[in-house]
N, C-alpha and C positions, 0 to 999 in steps of 0.2 A: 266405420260402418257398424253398424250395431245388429246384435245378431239377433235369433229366431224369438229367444227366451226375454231379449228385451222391447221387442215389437210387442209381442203377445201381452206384457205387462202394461205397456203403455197403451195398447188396446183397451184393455181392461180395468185400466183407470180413465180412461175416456166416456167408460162406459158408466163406470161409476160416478162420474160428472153428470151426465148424462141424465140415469135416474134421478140425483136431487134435484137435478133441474125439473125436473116431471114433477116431481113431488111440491118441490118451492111453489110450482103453480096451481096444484090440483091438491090444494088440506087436505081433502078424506083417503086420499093413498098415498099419501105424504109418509108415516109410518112403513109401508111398504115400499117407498119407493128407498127410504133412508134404509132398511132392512137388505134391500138386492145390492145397494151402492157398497155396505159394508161388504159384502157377503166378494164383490169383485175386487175390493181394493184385498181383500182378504188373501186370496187366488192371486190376485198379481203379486202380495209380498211373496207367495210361494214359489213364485214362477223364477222370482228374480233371485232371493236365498238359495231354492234347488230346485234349477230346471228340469233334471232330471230322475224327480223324489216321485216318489209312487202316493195318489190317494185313494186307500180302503174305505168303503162305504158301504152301510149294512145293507142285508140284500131282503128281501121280502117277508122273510123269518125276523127280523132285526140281527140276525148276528151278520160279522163282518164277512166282507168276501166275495 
């Protein structure tokens, strides 16, 4: 049975499926659709290496936190 952190990844390469399929159909956000695909398979490698790893992200200042 597979657990939380490998749903959530396989979600999110579904998801990145997903967008290039949008994009393979629609050229002009095709760029963008390949950008968000990256961005999920990205997130799922993290999910699967460490499910449990923390991400910092800058806050409206640009520093972290």
């Amino acid at each position: 049975m597979p657990n939380n952190a490998e749903i959530a990844a396989k979600l999110l390469r579904d998801a990145a499926d997903f967008f290039r399929h949008v994009g393979d159909q629609n050229a002009p956000i095709k760029p963008q659709m390949d950008h968000n695909a990256r961005a999920f398979e990205t997130v799922a490698d993290m999910v699967e290496t460490d499910p449990t790893g923390e991400f910092d992200t800058p806050g409206p200042d640009g520093q972290a936190g």
